[in-house]
C-alpha positions as CSV (number, residue, x, y, z in Angstrom):
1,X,24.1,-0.6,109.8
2,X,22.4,2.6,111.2
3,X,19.2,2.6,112.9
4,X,16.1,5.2,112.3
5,X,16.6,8.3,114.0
6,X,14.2,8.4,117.2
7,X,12.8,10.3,120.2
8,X,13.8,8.9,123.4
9,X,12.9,10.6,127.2
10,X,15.5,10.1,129.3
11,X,15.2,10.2,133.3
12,X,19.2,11.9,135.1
13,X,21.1,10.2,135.7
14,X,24.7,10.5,137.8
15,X,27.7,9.5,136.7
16,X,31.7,9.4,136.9
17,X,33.9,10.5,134.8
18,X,37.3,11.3,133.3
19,X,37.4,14.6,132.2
20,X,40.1,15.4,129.1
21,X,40.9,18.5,126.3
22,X,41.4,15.8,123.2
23,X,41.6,17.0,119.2
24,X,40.3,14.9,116.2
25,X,43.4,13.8,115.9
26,X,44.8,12.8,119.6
27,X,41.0,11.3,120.1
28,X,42.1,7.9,119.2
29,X,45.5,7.6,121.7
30,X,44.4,9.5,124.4
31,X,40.8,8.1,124.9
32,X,42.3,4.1,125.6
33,X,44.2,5.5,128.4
34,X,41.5,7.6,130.2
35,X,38.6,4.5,129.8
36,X,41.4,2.7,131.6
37,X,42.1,5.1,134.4
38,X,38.2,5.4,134.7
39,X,37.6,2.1,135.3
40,X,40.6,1.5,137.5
41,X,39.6,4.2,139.7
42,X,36.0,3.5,140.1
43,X,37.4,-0.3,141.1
44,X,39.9,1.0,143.6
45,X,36.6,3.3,145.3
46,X,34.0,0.6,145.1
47,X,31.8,2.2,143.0
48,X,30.3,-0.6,140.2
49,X,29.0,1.2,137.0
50,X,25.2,1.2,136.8
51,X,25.3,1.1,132.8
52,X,28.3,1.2,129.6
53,X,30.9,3.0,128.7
54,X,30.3,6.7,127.2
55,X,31.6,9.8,125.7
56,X,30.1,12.7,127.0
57,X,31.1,15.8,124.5
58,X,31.0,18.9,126.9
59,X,32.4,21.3,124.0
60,X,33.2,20.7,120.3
61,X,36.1,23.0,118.2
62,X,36.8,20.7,115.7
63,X,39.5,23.0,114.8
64,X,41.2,22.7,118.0
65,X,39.4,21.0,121.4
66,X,37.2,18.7,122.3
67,X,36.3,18.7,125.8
68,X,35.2,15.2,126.6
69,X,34.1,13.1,130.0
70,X,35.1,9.4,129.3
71,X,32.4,7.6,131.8
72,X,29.7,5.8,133.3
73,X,26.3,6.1,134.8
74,X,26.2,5.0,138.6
75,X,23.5,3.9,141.0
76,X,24.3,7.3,143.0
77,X,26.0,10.1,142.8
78,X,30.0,10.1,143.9
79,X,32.0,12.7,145.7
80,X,35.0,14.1,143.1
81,X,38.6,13.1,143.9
82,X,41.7,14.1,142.1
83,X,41.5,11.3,139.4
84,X,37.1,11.1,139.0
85,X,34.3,14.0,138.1
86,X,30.9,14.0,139.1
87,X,28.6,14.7,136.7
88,X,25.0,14.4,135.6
89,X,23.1,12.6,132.4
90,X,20.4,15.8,132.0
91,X,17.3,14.1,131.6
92,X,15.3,15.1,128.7
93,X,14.1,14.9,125.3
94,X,17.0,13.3,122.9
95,X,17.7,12.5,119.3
96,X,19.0,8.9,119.0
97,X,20.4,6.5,116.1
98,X,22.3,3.4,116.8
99,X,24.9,2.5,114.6
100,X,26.3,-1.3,114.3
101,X,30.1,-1.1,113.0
102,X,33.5,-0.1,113.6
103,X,34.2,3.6,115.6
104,X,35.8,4.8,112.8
105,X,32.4,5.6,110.6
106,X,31.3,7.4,114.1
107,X,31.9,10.7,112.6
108,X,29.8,10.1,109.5
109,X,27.2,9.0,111.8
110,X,27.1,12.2,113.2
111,X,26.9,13.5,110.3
112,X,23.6,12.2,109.5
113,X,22.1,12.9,113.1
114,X,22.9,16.3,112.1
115,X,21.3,16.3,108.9
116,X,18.3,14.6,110.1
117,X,17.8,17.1,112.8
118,X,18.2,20.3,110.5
119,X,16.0,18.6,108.0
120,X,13.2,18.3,110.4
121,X,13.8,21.5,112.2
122,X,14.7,20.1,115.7
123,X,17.3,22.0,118.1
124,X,19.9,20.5,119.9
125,X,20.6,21.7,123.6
126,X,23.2,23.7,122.7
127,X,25.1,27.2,122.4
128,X,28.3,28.9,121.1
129,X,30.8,30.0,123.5
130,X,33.9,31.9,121.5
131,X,34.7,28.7,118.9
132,X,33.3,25.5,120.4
133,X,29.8,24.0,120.5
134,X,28.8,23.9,124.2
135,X,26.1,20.9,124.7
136,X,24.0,20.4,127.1
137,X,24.0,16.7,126.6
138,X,25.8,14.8,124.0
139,X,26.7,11.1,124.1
140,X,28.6,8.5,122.3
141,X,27.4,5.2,124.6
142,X,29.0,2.1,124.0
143,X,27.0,-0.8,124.2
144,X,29.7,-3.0,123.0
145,X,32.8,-4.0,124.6
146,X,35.3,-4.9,122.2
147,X,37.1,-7.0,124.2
148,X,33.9,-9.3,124.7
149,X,33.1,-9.1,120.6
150,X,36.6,-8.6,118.9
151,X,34.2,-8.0,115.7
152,X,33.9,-5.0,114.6
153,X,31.0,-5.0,112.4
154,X,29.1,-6.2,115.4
155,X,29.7,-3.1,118.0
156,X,26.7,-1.5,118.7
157,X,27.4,2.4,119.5
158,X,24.2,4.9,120.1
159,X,24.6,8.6,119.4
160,X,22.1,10.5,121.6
161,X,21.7,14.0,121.3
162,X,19.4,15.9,124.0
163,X,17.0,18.4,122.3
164,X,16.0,22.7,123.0
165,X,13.6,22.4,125.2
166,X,10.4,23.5,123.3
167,X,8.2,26.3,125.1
C-alpha cells in the first residue's frame, strides 16, 4: 500500500552515520553490514538514536555509485571517529509518501514520487555533478524493524524528498 504524496516541514536534525559508495546491485549485501557496524558503534560510544533507521542518498549514478549514509537521528550532534560521520537532516520543505510492503518495490516507489513531482512541477533539492544526482536531502526512513515484524507486507518505509527552495 502507498500513501498520498504530501508536504511535510521538517526542523535539522543531527545525526550519525555510516558513509559507503554501494551500486544497484551490491545495495542489498553491503547495506546489512553497515546498519550493523552503525548501530554497534553508536552502542560502544553511548550515543542512543533519537529516531529509526535511514538511508540518506548523498549522490545517485545508477549506472555506477551510490553514495549513501546508513543512519540515525540523535538528540545532539557527535564528534566523527574513524568508524561514524556527522551529518545533518537539512530542515526544510519535503515531498513524502509512505509505502507499507516489502524493500524490494522501494524503487518503484521512487518512481512515483518522481512522477508525482514532475507532474506538479515541484523541484527537488538537487543538482548534477559529472554523472550522479547530488541531493540535498534524500531519505529512505525505516519505520519498521524487521526483526520486530518478520512480515513483510507490514514494514512501513517513508521516502522523503526535501524540495528547491522557492524564491
Amino acid at each position: 500500500m502507498l500513501t498520498l504524496p504530501k508536504y511535510i516541514d521538517r526542523p535539522a536534525q543531527p545525526y550519525a552515520a555510516i558513509r559507503a559508495l554501494v551500486t544497484m546491485k551490491t545495495i542489498d549485501e553491503i547495506a546489512p553490514g553497515r546498519i550493523e557496524a552503525l548501530f554497534r558503534r553508536l552502542g560502544e560510544r553511548g550515543i542512543t538514536p533519537a529516531g529509526p533507521l535511514f538511508f540518506r542518498y548523498l549522490a545517485i549514478d545508477m549506472d555506477a555509485d551510490l553514495e549513501i549514509d546508513f543512519g540515525v537521528a540523535v538528540a545532539e550532534p557527535i564528534a566523527p571517529d574513524e568508524v561514524l560521520v556527522a551529518g545533518t537532516i537539512p530542515g526544510g520543505r519535503y515531498a513524502s509518501v509512505t509505502y507499507f510492503g516489502p524493500y524490494d518495490d522501494l524503487y518503484d516507489v521512487n518512481t512515483v514520487m518522481i512522477g508525482f513531482a514532475r507532474q506538479r512541477g515541484l523541484l527537488f533539492d538537487q543538482h548534477v555533478e559529472g554523472t550522479s544526482d547530488v541531493f540535498g536531502g534524500r531519505f529512505e526512513i525505516y519505520h519498521t524493524d524487521p526483526k520486530a515484524e518478520p512480515d513483510p507486507s507490514k514494514w512501513e518505509t517513508e521516502l522523503a524528498i526535501r524540495l528547491a527552495d522557492q524564491g
